[in-house]
C-alpha positions as MATLAB code, in Angstrom:
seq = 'XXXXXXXXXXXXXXXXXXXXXXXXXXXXXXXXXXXXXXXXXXXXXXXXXXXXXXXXXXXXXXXXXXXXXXXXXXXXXXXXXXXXXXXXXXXXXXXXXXXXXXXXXXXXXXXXXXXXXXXXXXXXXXXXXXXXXXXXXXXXXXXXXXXXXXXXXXXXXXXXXXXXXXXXXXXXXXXXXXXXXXXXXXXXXXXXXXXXXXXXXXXXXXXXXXXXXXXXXXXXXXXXXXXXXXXXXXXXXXXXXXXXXXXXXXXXXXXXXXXXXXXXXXXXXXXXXXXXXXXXXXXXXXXXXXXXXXXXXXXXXXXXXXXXXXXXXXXXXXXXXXXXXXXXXXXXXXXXXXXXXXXXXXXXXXXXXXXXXXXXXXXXXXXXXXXXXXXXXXXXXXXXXXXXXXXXXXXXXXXXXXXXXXXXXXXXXXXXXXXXXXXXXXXXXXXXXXXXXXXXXXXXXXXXXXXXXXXXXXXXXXXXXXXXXXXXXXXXXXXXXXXXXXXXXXXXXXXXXXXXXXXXXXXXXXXXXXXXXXXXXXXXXXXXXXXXXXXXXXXXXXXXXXXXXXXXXXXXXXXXXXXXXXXXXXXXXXXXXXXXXXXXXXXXXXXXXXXX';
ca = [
     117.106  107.448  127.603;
     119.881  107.142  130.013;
     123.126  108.605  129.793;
     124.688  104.649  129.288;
     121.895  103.933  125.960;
     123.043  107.550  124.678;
     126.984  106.497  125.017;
     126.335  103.325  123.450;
     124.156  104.917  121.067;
     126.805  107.168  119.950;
     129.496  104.288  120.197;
     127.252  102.625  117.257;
     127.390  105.574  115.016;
     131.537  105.772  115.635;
     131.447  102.428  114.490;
     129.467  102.844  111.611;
     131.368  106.157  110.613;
     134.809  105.630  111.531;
     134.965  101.142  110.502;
     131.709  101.395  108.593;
     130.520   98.543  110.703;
     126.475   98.897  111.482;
     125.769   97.472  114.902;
     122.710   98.010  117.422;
     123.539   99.861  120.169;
     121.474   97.158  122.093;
     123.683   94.360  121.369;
     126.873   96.448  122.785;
     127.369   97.051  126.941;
     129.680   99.351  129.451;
     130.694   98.605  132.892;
     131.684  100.668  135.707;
     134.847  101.042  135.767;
     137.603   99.183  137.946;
     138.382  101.783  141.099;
     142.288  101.880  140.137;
     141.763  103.839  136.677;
     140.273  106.938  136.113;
     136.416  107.298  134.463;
     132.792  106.179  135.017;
     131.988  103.595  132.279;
     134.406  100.800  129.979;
     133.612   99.743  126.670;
     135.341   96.587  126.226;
     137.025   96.978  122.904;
     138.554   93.098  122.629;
     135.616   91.951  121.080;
     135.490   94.357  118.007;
     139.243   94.611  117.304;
     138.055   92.428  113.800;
     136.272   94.810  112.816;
     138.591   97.996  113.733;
     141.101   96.184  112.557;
     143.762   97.967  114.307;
     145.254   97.610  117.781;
     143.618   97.706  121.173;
     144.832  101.041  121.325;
     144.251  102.389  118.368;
     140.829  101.722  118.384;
     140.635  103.279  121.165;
     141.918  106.068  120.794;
     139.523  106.269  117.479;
     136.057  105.595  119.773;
     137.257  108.415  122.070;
     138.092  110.822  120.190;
     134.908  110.110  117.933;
     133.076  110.234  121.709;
     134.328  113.603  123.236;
     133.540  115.221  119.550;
     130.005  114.050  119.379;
     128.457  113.017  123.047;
     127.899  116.167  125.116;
     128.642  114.547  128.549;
     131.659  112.955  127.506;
     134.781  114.980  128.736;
     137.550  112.629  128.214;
     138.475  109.248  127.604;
     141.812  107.015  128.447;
     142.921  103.725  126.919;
     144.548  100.818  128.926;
     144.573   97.591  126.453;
     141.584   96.781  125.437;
     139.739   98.984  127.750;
     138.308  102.420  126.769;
     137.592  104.240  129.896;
     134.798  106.581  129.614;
     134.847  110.104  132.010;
     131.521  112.732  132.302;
     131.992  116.148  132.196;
     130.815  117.913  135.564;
     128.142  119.704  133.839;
     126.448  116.488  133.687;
     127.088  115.103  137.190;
     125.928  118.220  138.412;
     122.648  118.254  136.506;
     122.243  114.229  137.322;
     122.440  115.038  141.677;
     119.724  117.733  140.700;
     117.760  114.758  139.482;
     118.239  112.846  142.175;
     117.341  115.588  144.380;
     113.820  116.359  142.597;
     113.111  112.290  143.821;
     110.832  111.558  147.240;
     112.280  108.530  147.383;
     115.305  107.323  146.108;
     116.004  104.517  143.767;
     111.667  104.448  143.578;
     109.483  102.710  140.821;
     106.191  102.827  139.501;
     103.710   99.880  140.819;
     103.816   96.794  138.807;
     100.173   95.614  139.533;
     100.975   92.218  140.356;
     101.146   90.494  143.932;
     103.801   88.504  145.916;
     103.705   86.575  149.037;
     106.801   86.062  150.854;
     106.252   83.282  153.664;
     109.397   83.452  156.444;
     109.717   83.037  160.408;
     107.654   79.727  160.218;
     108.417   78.901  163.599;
     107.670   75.773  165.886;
     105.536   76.470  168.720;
     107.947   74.117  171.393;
     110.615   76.602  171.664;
     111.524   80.179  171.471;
     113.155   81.997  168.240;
     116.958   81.175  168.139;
     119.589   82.702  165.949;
     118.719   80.477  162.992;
     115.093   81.957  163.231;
     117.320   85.636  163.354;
     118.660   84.673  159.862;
     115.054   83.558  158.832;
     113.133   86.684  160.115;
     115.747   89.379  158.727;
     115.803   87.964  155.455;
     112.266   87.763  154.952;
     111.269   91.081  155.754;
     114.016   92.651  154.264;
     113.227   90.561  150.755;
     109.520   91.891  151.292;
     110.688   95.651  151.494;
     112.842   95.284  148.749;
     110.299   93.714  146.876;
     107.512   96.227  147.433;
     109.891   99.429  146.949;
     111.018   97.642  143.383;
     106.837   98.426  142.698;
     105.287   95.072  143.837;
     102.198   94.671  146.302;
     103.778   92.460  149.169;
     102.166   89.852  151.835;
     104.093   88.887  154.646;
     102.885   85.643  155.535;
     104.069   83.610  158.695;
     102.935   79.997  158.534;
     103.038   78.587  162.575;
     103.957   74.783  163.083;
     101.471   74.536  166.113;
     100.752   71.331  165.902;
     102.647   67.950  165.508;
     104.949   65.586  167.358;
     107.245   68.605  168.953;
     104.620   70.126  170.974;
     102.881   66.927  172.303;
     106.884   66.214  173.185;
     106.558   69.437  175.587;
     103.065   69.181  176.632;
     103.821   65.297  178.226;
     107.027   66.596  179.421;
     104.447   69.598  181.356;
     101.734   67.556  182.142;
     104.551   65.163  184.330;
     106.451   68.026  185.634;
     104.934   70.743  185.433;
     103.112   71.336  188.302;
     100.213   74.162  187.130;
     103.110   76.453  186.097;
     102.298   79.846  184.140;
     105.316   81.507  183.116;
     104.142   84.639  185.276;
     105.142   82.049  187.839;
     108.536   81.051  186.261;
     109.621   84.807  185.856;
     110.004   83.376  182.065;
     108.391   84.205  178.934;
     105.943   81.895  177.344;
     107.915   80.414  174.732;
     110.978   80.236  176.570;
     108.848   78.271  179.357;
     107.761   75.488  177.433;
     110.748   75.827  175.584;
     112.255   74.214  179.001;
     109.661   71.540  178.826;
     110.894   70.508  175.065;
     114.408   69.856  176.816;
     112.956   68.435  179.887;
     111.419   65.642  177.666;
     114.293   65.076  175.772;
     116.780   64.667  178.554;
     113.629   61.866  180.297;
     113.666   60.452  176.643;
     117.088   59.387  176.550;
     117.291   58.324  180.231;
     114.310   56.081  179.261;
     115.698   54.932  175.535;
     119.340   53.574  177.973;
     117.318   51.547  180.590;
     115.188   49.945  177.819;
     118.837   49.499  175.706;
     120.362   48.052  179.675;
     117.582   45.204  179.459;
     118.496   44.154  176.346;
     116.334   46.017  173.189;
     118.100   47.446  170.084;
     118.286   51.198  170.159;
     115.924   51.481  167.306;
     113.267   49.449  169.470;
     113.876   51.977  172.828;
     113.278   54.646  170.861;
     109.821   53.784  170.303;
     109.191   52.050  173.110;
     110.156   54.781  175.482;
     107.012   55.593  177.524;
     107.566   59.704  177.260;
     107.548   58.487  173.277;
     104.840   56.047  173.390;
     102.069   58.980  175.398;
     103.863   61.990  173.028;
     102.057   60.299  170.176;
      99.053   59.347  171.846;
      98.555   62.908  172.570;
      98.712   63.767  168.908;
      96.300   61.342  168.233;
      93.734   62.318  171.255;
      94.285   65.862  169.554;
      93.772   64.739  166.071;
      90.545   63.154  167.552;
      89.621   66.535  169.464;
      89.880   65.160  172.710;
      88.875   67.994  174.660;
      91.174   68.068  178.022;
      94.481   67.835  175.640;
      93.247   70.633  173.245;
      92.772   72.921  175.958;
      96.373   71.905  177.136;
      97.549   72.416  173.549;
      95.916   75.905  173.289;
      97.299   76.659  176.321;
     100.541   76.153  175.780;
     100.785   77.655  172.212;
      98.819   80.490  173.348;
     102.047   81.847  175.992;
     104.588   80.875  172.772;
     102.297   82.725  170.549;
     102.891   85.754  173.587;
     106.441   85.309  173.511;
     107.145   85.155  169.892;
     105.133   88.744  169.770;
     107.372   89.895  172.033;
     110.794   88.612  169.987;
     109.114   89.992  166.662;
     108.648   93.465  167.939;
     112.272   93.333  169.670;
     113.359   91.841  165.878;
     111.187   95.126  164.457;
     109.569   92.865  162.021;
     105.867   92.403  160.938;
     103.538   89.702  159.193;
     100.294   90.515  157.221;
      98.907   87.172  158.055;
      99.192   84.210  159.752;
      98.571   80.685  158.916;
      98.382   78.030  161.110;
      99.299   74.476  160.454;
      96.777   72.825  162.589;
      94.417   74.707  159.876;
      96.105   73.398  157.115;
      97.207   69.772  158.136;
      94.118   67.889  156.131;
      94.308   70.533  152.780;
      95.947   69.117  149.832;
      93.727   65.761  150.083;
      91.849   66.725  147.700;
      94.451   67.670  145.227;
      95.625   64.346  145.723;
      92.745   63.154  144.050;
      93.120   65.503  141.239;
      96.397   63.848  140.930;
      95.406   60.576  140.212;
      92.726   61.288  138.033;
      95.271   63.257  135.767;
      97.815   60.930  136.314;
     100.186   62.910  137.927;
     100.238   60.947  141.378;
      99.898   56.766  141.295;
      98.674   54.525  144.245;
     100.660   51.717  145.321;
      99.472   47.834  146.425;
      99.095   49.063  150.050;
      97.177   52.394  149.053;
      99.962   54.784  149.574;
      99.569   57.336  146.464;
     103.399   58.979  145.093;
     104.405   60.807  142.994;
     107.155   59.757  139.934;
     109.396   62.160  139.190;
     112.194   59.578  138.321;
     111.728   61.604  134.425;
     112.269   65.231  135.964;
     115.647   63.852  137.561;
     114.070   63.823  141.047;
     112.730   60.693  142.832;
     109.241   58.861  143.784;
     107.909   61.154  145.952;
     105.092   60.183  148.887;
     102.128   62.193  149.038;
      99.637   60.428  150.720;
     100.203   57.845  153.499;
      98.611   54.067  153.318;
      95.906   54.968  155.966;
      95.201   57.923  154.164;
      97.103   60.724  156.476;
      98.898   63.145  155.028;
     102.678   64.319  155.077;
     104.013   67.653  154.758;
     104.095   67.671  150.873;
     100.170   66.916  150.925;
      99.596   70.193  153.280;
     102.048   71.984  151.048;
     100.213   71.548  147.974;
      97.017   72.698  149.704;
      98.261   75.634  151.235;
      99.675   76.950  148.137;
      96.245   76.464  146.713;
      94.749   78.351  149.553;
      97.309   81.122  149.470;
      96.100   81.590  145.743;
      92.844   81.629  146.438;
      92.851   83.975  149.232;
      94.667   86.772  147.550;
      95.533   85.754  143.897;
      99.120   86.394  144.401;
     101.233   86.404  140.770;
     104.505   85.055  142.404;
     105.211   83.157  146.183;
     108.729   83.010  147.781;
     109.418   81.098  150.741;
     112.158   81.559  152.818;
     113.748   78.492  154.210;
     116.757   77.210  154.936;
     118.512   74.822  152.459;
     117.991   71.578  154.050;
     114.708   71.764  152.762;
     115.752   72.569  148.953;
     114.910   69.103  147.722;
     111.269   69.313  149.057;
     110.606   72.689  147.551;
     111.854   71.459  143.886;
     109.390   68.399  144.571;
     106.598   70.754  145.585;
     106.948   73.220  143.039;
     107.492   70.387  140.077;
     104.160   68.498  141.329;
     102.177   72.032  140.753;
     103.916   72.749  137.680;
     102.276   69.028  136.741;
      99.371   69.844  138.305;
      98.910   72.943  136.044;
      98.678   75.689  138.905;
      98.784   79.103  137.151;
     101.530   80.375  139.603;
     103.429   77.784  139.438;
     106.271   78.530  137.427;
     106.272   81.772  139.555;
     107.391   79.617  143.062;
     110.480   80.753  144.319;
     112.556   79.088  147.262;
     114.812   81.408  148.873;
     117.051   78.854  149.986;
     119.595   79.923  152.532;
     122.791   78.757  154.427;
     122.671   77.624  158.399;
     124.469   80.147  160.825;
     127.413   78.993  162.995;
     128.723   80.893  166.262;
     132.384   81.090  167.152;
     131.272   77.835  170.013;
     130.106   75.982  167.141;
     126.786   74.233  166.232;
     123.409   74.735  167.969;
     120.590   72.111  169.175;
     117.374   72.821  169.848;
     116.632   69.365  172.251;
     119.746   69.334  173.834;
     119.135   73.166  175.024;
     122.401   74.615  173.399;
     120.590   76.943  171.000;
     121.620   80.550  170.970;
     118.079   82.251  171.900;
     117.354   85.274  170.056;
     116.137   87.500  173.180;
     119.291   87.114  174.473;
     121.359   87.796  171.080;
     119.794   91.166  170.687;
     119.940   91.675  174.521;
     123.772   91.118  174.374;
     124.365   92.689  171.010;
     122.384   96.277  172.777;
     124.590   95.582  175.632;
     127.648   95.705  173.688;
     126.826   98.199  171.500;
     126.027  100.736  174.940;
     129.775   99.604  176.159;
     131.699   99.754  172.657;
     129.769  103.529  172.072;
     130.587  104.720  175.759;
     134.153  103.361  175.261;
     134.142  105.840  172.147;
     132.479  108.420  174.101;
     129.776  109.296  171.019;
     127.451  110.166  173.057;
     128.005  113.580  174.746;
     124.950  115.590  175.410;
     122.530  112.631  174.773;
     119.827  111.981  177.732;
     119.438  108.540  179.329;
     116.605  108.084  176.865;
     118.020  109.317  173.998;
     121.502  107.065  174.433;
     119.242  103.635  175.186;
     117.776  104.539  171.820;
     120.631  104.115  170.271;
     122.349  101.253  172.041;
     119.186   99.039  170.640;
     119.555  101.176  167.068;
     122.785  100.146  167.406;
     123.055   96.783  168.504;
     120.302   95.707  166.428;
     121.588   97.324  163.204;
     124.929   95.641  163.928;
     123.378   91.775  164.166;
     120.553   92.880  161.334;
     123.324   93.742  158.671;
     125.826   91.123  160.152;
     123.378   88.281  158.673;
     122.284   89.868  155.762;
     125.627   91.369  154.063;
     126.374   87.688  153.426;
     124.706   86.275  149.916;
     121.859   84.240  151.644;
     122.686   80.508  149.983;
     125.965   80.734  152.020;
     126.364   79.110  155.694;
     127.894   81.658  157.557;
     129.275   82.633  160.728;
     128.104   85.302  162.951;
     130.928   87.360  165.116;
     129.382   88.950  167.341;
     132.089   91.308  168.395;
     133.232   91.919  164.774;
     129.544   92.658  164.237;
     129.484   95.941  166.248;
     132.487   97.900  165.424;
     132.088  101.300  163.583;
     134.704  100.561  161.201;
     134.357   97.546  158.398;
     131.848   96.432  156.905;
     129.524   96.813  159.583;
     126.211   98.094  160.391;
     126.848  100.767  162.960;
     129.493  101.912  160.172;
     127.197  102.942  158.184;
     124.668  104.307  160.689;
     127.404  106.209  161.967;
     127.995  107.698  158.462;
     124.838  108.612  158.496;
     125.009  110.747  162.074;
     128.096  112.112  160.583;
     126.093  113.893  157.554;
     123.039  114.408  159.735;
     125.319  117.069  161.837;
     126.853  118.491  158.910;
     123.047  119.466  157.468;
     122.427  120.680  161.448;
     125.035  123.191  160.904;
     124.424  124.165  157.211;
     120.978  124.911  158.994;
     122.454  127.339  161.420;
     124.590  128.917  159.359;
     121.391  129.438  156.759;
     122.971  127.976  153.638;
     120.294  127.050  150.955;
     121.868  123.508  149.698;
     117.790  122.280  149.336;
     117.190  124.200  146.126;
     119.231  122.359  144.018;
     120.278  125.243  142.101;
     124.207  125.291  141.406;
     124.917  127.712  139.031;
     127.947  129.072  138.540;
     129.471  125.604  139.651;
     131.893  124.512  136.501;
     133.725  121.571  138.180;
     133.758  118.969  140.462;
     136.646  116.704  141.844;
     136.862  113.138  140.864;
     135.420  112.011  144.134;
     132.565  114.166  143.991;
     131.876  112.444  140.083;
     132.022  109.088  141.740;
     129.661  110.171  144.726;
     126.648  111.020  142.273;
     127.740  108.071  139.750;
     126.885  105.874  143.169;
     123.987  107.113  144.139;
     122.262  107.529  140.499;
     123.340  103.072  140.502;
     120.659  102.727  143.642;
     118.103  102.109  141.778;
     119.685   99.316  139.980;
     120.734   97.799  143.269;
     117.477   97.428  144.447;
     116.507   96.171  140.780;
     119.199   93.179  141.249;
     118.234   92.615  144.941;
     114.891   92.275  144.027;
     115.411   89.991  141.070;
     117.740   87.873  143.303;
     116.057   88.076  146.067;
     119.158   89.019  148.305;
     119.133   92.103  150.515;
     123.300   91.279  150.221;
     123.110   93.688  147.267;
     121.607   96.517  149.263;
     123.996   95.913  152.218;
     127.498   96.272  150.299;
     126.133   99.001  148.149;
     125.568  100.966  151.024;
     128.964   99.873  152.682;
     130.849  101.253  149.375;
     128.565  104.236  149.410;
     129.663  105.026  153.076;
     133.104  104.164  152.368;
     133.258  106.518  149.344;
     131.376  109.489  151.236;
     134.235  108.849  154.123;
     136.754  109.444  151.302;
     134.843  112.675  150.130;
     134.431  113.522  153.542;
     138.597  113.769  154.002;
     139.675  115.012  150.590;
     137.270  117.557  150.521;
     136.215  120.595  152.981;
     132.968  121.611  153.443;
     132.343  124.469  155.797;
     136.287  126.036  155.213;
     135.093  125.974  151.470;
     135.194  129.700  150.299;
     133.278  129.424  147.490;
     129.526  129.578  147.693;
     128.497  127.309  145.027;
     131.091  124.961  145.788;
     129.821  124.334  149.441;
     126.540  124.469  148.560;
     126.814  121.646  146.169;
     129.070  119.691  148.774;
     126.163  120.246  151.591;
     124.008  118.968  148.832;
     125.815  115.772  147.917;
     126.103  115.113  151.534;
     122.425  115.757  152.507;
     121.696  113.422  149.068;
     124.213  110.553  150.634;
     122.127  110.880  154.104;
     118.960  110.448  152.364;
     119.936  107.327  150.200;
     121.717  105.530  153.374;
     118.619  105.972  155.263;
     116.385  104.622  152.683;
     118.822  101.816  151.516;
     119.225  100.892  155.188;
     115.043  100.836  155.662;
     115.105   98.060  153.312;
     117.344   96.138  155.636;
     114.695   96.445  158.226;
     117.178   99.509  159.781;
     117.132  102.620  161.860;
     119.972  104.865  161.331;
     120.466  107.466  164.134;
     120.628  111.691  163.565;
     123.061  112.111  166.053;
     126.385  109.886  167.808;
];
């Protein structure tokens, strides 16, 4: 039992002895209590006062009383209106960091025996990774460690657009202009090469779509007309057809984005378990159409095309199946998430995409819900908000996209100029200090984009993003260097704060309480990450646990502490602070440094 089920616990018997008034301690609650008043835990007393029947107060004063008499841990109590403010005696904070200390990791849990797939990245293979992609990749990899340290068994999945309209775009736009060239020959990487070619098209595209509108067509008639157009989509259909000289050209292609992206992801510091490929998957899900009709889930119209009705669910007709029998995206969606089932019987699937696509995933996962798919009421959409710059919107065809290479290049560059500004890094080799300019700079853009609750659109500040004060990444990593030279010179000194032995200790100051109350919450935090599937909860519980630790930090002395016990216990708390950072800020997909 926890120490908030043995308060409430003994709040139901002062009800039932003081107002003879049986209630189960499970229908009754605390919360933490607001920063401004004193104590650890409120018991909101508004909804009882019918049954006290006395004042706010009063009542109270009653529960408190009846509290500090017959809880051990409770040490004292205070009263303001209707809310009974709840404080722990030291003895029991002091016992509770012991706990802590006992742990491997913090906040762990036991494995839950069931699997979950989280799909993110899902990139296009006609351009590099851009800040949108930053958002993407972040999120899903943080979600997956959260997901796996709350006791799940996590695959990272990355499903590839290789195939489609958008790379035939850049392979016409190569085969005109391109001239043999490798990017060893452009000085480029792969992705950022035919990356070019994407823009190159679209810049021939329009030229084309104004002289066709000049000799008199409607716009909607240039566009298709335009001869870049017109061979783009013959290519996909020589490719379809496995026309030998363009799939070579296609495989080529992909092949240096495929080297690129490998590059970006280990720059990023995130991972996939596997990889599927949409030029695998394109034709799955025909079969399920099939299934659809025969259950009556899917119906075909006069020219052959086969929807779905969801007019009843409050969504729309839905296509599923084109009339010449190709599919769309919903087809290959429904057949992937078959395939992912069968290939490692996952008990729950999140994909992580932004929210334009919100409709389609409601769509997909009400069609499997109709189809009967046993994971289908476990298909989650983590749906999140587009990311703005200070210059404003970004487009992919028009070559304005903020590239993620050179985000993270010029967030380490600012992060070496902003840190030598500061001069933090006396005594550090070259080596040592380029380790923690990228530390740095990618800590600051990593918890930049995920502080922020994922559905909302957000903008990114670069500058604002680095500083070491705020709510900012290299805040808490330089929180973290802060305790990791106070436990350097506990070392030296030889003062035993591992053993987690205080006696002799008898109190602790109110910031102290609050430190251990905060770090005994993180598993919860990772709990209600986990079940919202938003690394936002990790990030501002570590920002208030930093914040609080600064507070401790200058209140309290540490090494001018005469006592023994006392800075034992405060080396302790610190060493239990460092400890809890650095595994809250692994979940973020973040290294925080032992020196600045």
């Amino acid at each position: 039992m926890d120490i908030q089920e043995s308060i409430l616990k003994t709040i139901a018997e002062a009800f039932e002895q003081l107002f003879n008034h049986k209630v189960e301690s499970e229908n009754l609650s605390l919360q933490a209590t607001r920063k401004e008043f004193e104590g650890s835990y409120t018991f909101v007393l508004f909804p009882f006062l019918r049954v006290t029947k006395s004042s706010p107060e009063q009542s109270g004063e009653k529960i408190g009383n009846f509290l500090k008499d017959n809880h051990p841990s409770v040490a004292d109590f205070n009263v303001v209106k209707g809310f009974l403010n709840i404080s722990l005696s030291s003895a029991f904070w002091i016992e509770l960091l012991s706990k802590l200390m006992e742990e491997k990791t913090p906040g762990h849990f036991e494995p839950r025996n069931q699997k979950v797939m989280v799909e993110y990245s899902s990139p296009n293979t006609n351009k590099p990774l851009h800040l949108g992609h930053l958002r993407n990749n972040f999120l899903g990899f943080s979600v997956s460690n959260i997901l796996s340290a709350y006791g799940y068994e996590v695959i990272k999945t990355n499903l590839v657009n290789d195939r489609g309209i958008h790379i035939c775009k850049s392979m016409v736009a190569y085969q005109k202009l391109g001239n043999e060239e490798t990017p060893e020959m452009a000085g480029m990487k792969g992705d950022h090469l035919v990356g070019k070619y994407y823009v190159l098209f679209d810049k021939a595209y329009k030229k084309q779509m104004e002289e066709l509108v000049a000799k008199g067509m409607t716009a909607d008639e240039a566009k298709k007309e335009a001869p870049w157009m017109k061979e783009a989509q013959d290519l996909l259909v020589k490719w379809e057809q496995g026309d030998e000289e363009t799939v070579n050209l296609w495989k080529k292609l992909n092949n240096w984005v495929y080297d690129g992206f490998n590059e970006t992801y280990k720059k990023m510091q995130v991972s996939f378990d596997q990889y599927y490929y949409e030029s695998d998957t394109y034709l799955l899900g025909k079969d399920i159409v099939s299934e659809g009709l025969e259950k009556k889930v899917f119906f075909k119209k006069e020219n052959g095309s086969v929807w779905a009705d969801l007019s009843d669910q409050g969504l729309d007709e839905k296509l599923v199946l084109r009339d010449d029998g190709t599919s769309v995206y919903m087809t290959q969606d429904m057949g992937t998430a078959d395939l992912k089932f069968k290939d490692h019987g996952i008990d729950k699937s999140v994909y992580v995409v932004g929210n334009e696509q919100d409709y389609h995933f409601e769509v997909l996962f009400k069609i499997m819900q109709l189809l009967e798919r046993p994971y289908a009421n476990n298909l989650h959409h983590l749906s999140y908000g587009m990311v703005d710059l200070p210059s404003g919107k970004m487009k992919s065809r028009e070559g304005t996209v903020v590239d993620a290479d050179d985000l993270i290049q010029e967030m380490v560059d600012t992060a070496r100029t902003h840190t030598q500004e500061l001069g933090k890094i006396d005594g550090f080799s070259k080596e040592e200090a380029e380790k923690l300019y990228e530390m740095l700079g990618l800590g600051a853009i990593k918890y930049f984009l995920l502080k922020v609750d994922p559905k909302k659109r957000m903008l990114f500040n670069p500058q604002e993003s680095i500083e070491f004060q705020g709510n900012t990444g290299p805040f808490i990593q330089y929180t973290h260097a802060r305790i990791a030279a106070i436990l350097r010179k506990a070392d030296q000194i030889g003062l035993d704060y591992k053993s987690n032995n205080f006696e002799g200790l008898k109190t602790l100051e109110a910031v102290e309480n609050q430190l251990v109350y905060m770090l005994s919450d993180y598993s919860k935090k990772i709990a209600l990450a986990a079940e919202e599937l938003s690394p936002a909860v990790i990030a501002q519980y570590l920002f208030d646990l930093a914040k609080e630790y600064n507070r401790f930090y200058a209140e309290l002395p540490i090494f001018s502490e005469t006592k023994n016990e006392v800075q034992a216990f405060r080396v302790s708390l610190s060493a239990q602070v460092a400890k809890t950072i650095s595994a809250g800020m692994k979940l973020l997909g973040i290294d925080v440094p032992q020196k600045m």
